[in-house]
C-alpha positions, -999 to 999 in steps of 0.1 A, spaced: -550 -365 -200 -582 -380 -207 -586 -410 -231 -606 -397 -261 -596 -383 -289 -577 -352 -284 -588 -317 -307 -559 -295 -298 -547 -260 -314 -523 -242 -321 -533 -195 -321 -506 -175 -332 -514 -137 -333 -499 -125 -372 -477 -99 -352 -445 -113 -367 -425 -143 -371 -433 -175 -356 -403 -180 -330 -394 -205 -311 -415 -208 -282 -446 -209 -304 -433 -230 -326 -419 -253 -297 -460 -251 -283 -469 -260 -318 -446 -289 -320 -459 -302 -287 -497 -300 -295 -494 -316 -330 -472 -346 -314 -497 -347 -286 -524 -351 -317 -507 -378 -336 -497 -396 -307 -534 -402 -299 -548 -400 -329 -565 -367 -321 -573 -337 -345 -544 -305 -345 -561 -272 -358 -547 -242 -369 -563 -205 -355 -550 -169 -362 -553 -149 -332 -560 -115 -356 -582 -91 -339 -553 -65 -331 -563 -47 -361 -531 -22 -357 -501 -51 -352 -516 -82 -374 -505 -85 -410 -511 -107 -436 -476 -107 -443 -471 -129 -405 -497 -152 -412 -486 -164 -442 -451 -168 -430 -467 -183 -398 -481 -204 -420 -455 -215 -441 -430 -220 -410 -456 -243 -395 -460 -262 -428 -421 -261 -431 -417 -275 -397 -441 -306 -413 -464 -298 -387 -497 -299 -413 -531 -293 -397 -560 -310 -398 -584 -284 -402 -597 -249 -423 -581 -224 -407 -600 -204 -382 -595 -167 -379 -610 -147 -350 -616 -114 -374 -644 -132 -384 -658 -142 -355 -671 -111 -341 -709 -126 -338 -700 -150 -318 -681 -129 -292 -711 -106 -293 -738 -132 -285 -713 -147 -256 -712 -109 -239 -751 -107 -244 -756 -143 -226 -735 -131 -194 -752 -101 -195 -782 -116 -198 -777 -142 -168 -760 -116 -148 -727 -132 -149 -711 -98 -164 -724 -60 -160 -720 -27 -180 -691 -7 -163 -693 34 -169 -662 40 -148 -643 64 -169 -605 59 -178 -598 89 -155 -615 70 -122 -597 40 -127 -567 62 -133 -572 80 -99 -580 43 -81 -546 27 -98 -528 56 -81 -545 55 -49 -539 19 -49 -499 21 -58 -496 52 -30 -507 27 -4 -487 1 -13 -515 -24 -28 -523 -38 -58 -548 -23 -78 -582 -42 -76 -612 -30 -97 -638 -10 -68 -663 -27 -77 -684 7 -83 -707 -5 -108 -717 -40 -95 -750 -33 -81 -762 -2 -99 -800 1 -112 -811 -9 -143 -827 26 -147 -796 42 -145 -777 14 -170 -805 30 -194 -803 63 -190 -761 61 -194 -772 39 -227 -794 66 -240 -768 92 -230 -742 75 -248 -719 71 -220 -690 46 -228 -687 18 -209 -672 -14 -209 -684 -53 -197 -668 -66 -164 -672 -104 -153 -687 -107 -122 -660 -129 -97 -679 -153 -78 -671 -159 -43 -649 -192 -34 -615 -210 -52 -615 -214 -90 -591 -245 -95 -579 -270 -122 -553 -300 -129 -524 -290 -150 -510 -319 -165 -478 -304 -158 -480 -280 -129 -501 -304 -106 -532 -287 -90 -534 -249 -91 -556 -229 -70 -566 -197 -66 -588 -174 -44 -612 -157 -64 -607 -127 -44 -573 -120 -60 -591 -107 -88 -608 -84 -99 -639 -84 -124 -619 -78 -151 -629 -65 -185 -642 -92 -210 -652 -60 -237 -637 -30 -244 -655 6 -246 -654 4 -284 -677 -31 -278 -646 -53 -288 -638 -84 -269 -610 -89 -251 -586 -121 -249 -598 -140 -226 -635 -142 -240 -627 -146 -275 -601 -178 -264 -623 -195 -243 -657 -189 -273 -634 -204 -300 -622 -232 -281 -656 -240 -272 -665 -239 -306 -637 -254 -320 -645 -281 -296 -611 -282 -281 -606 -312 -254 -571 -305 -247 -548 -266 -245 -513 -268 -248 -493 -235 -242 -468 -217 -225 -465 -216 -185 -472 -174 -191 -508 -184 -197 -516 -199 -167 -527 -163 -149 -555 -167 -179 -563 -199 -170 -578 -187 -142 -602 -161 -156 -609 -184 -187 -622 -214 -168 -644 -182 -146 -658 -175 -183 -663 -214 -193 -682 -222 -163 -705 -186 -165 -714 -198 -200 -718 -232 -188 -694 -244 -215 -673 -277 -209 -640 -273 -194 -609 -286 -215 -577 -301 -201 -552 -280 -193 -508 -284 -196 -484 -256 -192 -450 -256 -210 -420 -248 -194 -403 -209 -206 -378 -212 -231 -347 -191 -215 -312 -179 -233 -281 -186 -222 -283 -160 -196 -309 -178 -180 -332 -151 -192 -367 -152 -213 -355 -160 -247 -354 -130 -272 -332 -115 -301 -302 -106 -279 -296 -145 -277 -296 -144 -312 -317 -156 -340 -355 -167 -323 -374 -169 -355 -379 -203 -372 -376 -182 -408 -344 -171 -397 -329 -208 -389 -347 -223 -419 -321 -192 -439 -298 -203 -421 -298 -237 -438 -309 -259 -406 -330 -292 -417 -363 -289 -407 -361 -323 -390 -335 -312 -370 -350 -282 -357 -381 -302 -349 -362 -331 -329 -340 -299 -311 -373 -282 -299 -390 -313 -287 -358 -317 -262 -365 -282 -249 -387 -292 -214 -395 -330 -226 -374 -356 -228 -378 -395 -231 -366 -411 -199 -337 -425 -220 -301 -412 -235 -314 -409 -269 -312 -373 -283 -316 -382 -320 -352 -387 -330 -370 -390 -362 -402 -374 -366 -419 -406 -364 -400 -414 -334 -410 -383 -314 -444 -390 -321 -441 -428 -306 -423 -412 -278 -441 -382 -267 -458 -382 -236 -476 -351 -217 -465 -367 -185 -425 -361 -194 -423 -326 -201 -402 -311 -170 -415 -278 -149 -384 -262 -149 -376 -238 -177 -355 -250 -208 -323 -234 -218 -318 -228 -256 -281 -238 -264 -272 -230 -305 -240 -256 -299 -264 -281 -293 -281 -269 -322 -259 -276 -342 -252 -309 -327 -281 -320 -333 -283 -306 -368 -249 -323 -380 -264 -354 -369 -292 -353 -389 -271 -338 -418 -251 -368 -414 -281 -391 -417 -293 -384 -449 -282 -392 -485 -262 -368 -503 -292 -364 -531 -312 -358 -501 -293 -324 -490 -289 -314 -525 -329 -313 -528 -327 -290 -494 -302 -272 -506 -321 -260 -545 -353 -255 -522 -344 -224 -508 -312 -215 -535 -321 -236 -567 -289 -223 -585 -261 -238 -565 -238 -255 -583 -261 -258 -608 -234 -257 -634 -212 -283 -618 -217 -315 -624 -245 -332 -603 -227 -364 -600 -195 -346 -587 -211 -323 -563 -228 -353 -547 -198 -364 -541 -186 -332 -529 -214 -333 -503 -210 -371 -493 -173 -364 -487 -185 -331 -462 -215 -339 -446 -199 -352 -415 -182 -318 -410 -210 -295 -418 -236 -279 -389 -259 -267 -417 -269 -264 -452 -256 -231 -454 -221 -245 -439 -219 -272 -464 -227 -243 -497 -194 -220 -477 -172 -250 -467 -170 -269 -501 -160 -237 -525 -129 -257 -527 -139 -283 -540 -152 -259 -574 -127 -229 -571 -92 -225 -566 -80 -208 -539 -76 -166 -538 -57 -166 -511 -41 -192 -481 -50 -186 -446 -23 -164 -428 -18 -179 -396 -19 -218 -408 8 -205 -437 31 -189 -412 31 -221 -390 29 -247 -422 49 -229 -451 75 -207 -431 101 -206 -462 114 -218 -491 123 -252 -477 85 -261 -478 88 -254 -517 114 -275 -518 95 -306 -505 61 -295 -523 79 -296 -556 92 -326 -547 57 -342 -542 42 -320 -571 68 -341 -594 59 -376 -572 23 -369 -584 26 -363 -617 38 -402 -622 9 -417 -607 -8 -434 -633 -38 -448 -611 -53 -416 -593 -68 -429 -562 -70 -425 -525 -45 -458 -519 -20 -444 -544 -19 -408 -534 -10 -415 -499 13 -445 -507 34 -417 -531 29 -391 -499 41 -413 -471 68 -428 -493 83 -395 -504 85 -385 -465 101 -417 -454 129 -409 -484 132 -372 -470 135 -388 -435 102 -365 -422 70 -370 -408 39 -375 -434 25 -345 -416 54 -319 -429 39 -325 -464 3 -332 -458 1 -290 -440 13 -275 -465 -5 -294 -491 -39 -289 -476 -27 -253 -476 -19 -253 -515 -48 -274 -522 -76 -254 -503 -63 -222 -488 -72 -234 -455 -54 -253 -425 -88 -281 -416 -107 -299 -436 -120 -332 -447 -91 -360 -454 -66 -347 -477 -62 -377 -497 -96 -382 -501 -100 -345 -513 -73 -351 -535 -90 -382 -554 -118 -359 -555 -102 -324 -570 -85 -349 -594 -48 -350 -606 -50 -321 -629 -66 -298 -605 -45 -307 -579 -9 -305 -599 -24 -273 -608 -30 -260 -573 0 -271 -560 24 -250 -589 -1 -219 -582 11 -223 -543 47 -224 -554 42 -195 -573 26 -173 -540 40 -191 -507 54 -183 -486 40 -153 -476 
């Protein structure tokens, strides 16, 4: 892309969440800003008076800010840029570069279906084109609707996509489309290419669906003599299924992963790796990092696959990354009661112990309830396999009694007494460890048991162990 200083944006209509894709295209511009130490603006997209909400634009807003993808700029909203659209349809209509169309809904109607019975595709007639300018009055002062076509030149509209490579077209695979509806309101492809103008943006970054609009916009740019940005497709995001990406893969909000406890870093670095990557094996990147990294030039044609596993993946690592004080702050931002009553010292230690085993916030608030509560009940299958009879009492008793000697509660003396008590019984470590994990936690995995032990502490763990005597086996 050219060398100055890129002005890129990011225009979400406020129909609802922002989900991926956009939020992968938002991603993508603002890196492509920092990198080059260009300018990333924000605009909402909100003349569908029906569908946009204020509701969507501020949670638009707030993913975006979330995602720490801050903008440059005021916001710019189209709703009140209805002037400019106007005197934009009045200049093509004034150079002759768009015409007043009074083809009713019904005639088009009847030329779709003429068009789909011969087995074409439907191309405007053209019917209006060339008529009078007496008659374009009279239909005025008759108050006959119409709406404003572009006029197609003759010839090959093409551009460089920074992605795609060169993209042609014929101009006369379409049709003078509709820049203004019969109501006098602009359509998409006017009101884009007037506040990029405006906006004065050098560079668009957006999804490979857009590139059909391309077309028409840069038809629009060069009837209003406007300079023509830069343009880069992105690759579509696609499920599992190798389909588009929607809510039958799941969750495709970035409100709905930020519930769901994921780092906002880690989402970040995961949706930079969907379509780009860096020419290396690294998959773990800092924000700063992706922004050193980025390049235009590396993001890949072929459609990216959204994979939650490596989600996740990538989430743990960054999890893993960070201090325990660090995912305690995450944690109170969006519930600012947990463990509010334990103490802070001992849940950070809670957290340091688990972080390694933990996909997301919201895993590590359901995985340590151990740690704070004793167990209601033991998991069924791993208490079946672990603690089939009384003979498991028999050795847990054993230990329960081992442990109450130990004067020096730590990691190095708890398994020393463990290991020692198994050699005596003539048994592997591992027939008391199971069922002591069981007592301790109610569950068959977890972090190290002797490390969770030191942690719970001897009381709490003597306790456990006499509650598990009491109830097991099943």
């Amino acid at each position: 892309m050219n060398s100055k200083k890129p002005r890129v944006r990011f225009a979400p209509s406020p129909t609802g969440q922002l989900h991926l894709g956009g939020a992968r295209t938002a991603l993508f511009n603002w890196l492509y800003a920092r990198k080059h130490g260009g300018k990333f603006l924000l605009r909402i997209e909100d003349t569908d008076k029906v569908r946009s909400k204020k509701e969507f634009t501020d949670q638009i807003c707030d993913s975006i800010k979330w995602l720490g993808l801050n903008w440059d700029e005021e916001i710019v909203y189209q709703s009140s840029r209805n002037e400019l659209y106007k005197d934009a349809i009045e200049k093509l209509l004034e150079s002759g570069k768009a015409y007043r169309c009074f083809c009713s809904k019904e005639k088009i109607a009847e030329e779709r279906k003429q068009a789909e019975m011969s087995g074409g595709g439907y191309y405007y007639s053209g019917t209006c084109r060339n008529i009078g300018e007496s008659v374009i009055q009279d239909n005025i002062k008759n108050d006959i609707p119409y709406s404003i076509r572009i006029l197609i030149p003759v010839g090959y509209t093409e551009f460089d996509d920074k992605i795609y490579g060169r993209i042609k077209i014929n101009n006369k695979e379409i049709d003078d489309f509709i820049i203004a509806r019969t109501d006098g309101s602009p359509v998409y492809n006017l009101v884009v290419v007037v506040d990029d103008s405006d906006m004065k943006i050098t560079h668009i970054i957006r999804g490979e669906d857009h590139i059909s609009n391309t077309t028409k916009q840069i038809m629009i740019y060069k009837a209003l003599k406007l300079p023509i940005p830069e343009f880069a497709h992105l690759p579509m995001i696609l499920g599992s299924d190798k389909k588009r990406l929607s809510k039958r893969h799941g969750a495709t909000g970035v409100q709905e992963y930020r519930d769901q406890g994921y780092l906002s870093d880690a989402l970040v670095n995961y949706l930079a790796l969907l379509g780009w990557n860096p020419g290396t094996e690294q998959e773990i990147f800092s924000t700063d990092q992706l922004i050193d990294q980025f390049s235009i030039e590396r993001v890949q044609k072929k459609s990216a696959v959204f994979d939650e596993r490596k989600l996740q993946w990538v989430s743990g690592q960054h999890i893993f990354k960070i201090p325990a004080s660090k995912i305690l702050d995450n944690i109170h931002a969006y519930d600012p009661n947990w463990r509010e009553a334990n103490n802070e010292k001992y849940v950070k230690k809670v957290i340091e112990l688990m972080k390694e085993r933990v996909k997301s916030l919201r895993d590590m608030q359901n995985m340590t309830s151990m740690f704070f509560e004793d167990p209601k009940e033991y998991d069924i299958k791993t208490a079946k396999k672990k603690w089939k009879d009384e003979s498991a009492n028999e050795l847990i008793n054993k230990f329960e009694n081992v442990l109450a000697d130990i004067d020096i509660w730590d990691v190095e003396q708890i398994e020393f007494s463990l290991r020692n008590l198994a050699d005596i019984e003539k048994i592997s470590a591992g027939k008391i460890i199971h069922p002591t994990r069981l007592a301790l936690s109610g569950k068959g995995s977890g972090p190290s048991l002797f490390d969770m032990m030191e942690l719970l502490g001897k009381e709490t763990c003597l306790r456990r162990l006499q509650k598990a005597l009491d109830e097991l086996p099943l």
